[in-house]
N, C-alpha and C positions, 0 to 999 in steps of 0.2 A: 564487401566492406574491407576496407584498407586496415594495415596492423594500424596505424595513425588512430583511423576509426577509433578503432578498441577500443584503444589506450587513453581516447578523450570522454569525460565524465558524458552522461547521458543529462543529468539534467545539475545545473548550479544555481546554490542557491548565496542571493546575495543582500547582507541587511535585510533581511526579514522581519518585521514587526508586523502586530496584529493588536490591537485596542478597543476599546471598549467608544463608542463617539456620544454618547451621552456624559462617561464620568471619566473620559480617559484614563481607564485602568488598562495598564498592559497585560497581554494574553503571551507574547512573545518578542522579547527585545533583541536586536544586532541580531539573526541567525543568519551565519554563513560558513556554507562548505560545499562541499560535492559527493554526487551520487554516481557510484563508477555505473559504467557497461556493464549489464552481463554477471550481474552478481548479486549478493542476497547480502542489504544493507540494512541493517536492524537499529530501529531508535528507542532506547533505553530513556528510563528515566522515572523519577516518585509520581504519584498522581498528582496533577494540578500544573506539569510543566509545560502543558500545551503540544504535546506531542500526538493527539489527534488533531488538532487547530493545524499544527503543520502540516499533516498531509492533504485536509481540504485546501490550506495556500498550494498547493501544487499542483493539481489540478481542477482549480477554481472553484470549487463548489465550496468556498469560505464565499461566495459573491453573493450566495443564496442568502447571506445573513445580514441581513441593512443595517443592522445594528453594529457591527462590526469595520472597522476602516485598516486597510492594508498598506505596507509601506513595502520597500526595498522591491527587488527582485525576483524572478525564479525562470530562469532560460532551460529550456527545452532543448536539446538538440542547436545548441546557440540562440536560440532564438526569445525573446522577451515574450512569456506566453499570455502577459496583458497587451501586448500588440493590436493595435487596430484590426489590424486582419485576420487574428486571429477568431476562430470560430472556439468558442466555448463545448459546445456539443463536441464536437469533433475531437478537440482536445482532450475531454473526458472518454470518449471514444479509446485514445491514444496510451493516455494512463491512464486505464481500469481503477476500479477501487473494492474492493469487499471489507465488508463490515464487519464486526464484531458478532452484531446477530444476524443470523440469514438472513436477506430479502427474499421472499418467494412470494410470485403474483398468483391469482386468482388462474387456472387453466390446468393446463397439464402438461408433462416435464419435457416433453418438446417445446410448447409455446414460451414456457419460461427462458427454455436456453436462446429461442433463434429471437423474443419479441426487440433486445434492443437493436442487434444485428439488420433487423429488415427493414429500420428506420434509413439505413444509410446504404439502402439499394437493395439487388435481387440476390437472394441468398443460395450457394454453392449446397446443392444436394448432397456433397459427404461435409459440410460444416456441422451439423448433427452429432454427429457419431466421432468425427474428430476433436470436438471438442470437449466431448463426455470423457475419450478417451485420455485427454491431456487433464484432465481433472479425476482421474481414477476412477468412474464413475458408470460406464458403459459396461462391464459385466454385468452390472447390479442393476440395470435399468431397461437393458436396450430390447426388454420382453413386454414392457407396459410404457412406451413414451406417452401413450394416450391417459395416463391414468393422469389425477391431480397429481402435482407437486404437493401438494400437505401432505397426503399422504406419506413420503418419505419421513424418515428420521434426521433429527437436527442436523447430523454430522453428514449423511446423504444432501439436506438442503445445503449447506455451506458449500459441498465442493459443487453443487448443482447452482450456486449463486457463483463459483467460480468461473463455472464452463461459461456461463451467459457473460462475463466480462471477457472471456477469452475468444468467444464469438464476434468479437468486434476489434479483432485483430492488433489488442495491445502492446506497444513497442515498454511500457510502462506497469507494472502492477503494485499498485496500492492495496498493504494488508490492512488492517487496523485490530488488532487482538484477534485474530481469525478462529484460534483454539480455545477461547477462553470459556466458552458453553459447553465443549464436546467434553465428552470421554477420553480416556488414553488409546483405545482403540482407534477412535475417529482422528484424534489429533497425530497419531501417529500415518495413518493417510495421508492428511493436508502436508504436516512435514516431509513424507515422502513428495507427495506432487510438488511442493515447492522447491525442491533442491531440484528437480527434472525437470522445470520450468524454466530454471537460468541459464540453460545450457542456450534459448534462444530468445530472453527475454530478461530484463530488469528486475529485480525484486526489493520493495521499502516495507519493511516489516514491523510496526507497531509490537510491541510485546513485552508486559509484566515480567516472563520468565525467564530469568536472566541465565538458567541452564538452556532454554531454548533459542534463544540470541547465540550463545554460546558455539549451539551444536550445528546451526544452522545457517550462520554468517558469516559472508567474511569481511564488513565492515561494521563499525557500530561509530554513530551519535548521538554519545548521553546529554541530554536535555535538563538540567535543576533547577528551581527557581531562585531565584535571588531579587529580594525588594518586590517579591509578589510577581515578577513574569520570568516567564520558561526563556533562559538562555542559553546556548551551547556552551558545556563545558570542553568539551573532546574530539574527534570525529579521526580515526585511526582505524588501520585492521584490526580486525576480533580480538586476536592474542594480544595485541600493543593495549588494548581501554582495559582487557578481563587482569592483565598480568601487570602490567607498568604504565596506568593513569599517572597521569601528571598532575590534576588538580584535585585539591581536599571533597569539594564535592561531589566528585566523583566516588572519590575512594569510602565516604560514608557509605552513598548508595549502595557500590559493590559490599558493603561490609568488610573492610579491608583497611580503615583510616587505626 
């Protein structure tokens, strides 16, 4: 990859809205900015600003919602990712997403990690074990892959819901509150995995904790509503939104107006 590469945003986002098509209530009005390369991009914001709605518009699983009708933008790697040819699976494939709560399937913690992986072809005998490892997760397991995944603990399942998005070779990772069930013990894991994940990989980080935004970004897009939908107030490096916001709704949020 070219320094050019780098230096161009990974994915942009252009007019964004999202509504409601039964009573056209806005969910998110105008959003636009950009998400660098290579870096861990944290979106702030009160509850209700639609800051989990945005990262299903990015990669697509806001589609699963019929009730819901989308507007503007969101380029991938340049590319328009409502694009006819574009393949929906694939693209979720591309930008991973973890949840808030774990997903863990019925089986056991092998089958968890490789089942989305083998949908999209023959799967690499050390993906297994690479990918526990980029999830922190293969000291703690690689003695019982055959046991259930229930069995694990919440904070084990979370970075075990990680490894299976990272199985499927994301150029993209979508967090959405990823620490907000665990412990400080577990959350400090995930935090470590995340900062060692950008070194080859994108990161858009969902997160209530504005000291964990803080610690672990180095962009941020605080999200407020205004007139009832989520609109971008900001979108600057960590230290320019934490230290010197430009707009008032921002600075209530931070607690700092």
């Amino acid at each position: 990859m070219s320094e050019d590469d780098v230096l161009k945003p990974i994915l942009t986002i252009e007019n964004l809205g999202v509504r409601v098509r039964r009573d056209g209530h806005e969910l998110l009005r105008d959003v636009s900015f950009d998400i660098p390369r290579r870096m861990i991009t944290a979106i702030i914001g009160p509850s209700g600003a639609g800051k989990s709605t945005l990262l299903k518009c990015i990669n697509r699983l806001i589609d699963l919602s019929s009730t819901l009708e989308v507007t503007g933008r969101v380029l991938f790697e340049g590319v328009d990712t409502r694009a006819g040819f574009i393949d929906p699976d694939d693209l979720r494939r591309r930008i991973g997403i973890v949840f808030q709560q774990p997903v863990v399937f019925p089986g056991s913690i092998e089958r968890n990690v490789l089942f989305a992986a083998a949908r999209f072809g023959p799967v690499d005998g050390s993906l297994l074990e690479s990918t526990l490892r980029q999830a922190g997760l293969w000291s703690e397991v690689k003695d019982r892959l055959q046991k259930p995944a229930a069995t694990l603990s919440v904070g084990q399942q979370q970075r075990l819901a990680l490894a299976r998005t990272l199985a499927g070779s994301p150029d993209v990772i979508l967090m959405d509150e990823p620490t907000s069930a665990l412990d400080p013990k577990s959350t400090a894991a995930i935090e470590e995995t995340i900062v060692a994940l950008k070194e080859t990989r994108s990161i858009v980080l969902v997160t209530h904790h504005l000291e964990q935004a803080r610690r672990l970004s180095d962009w941020v897009a605080c999200l407020c509503q205004r007139d009832g939908a989520g609109e971008l107030m900001e979108a600057a490096q960590c230290e320019t939104v934490f230290c010197c916001p430009t707009r008032e709704e921002t600075m209530q949020f931070l607690g700092i107006a």
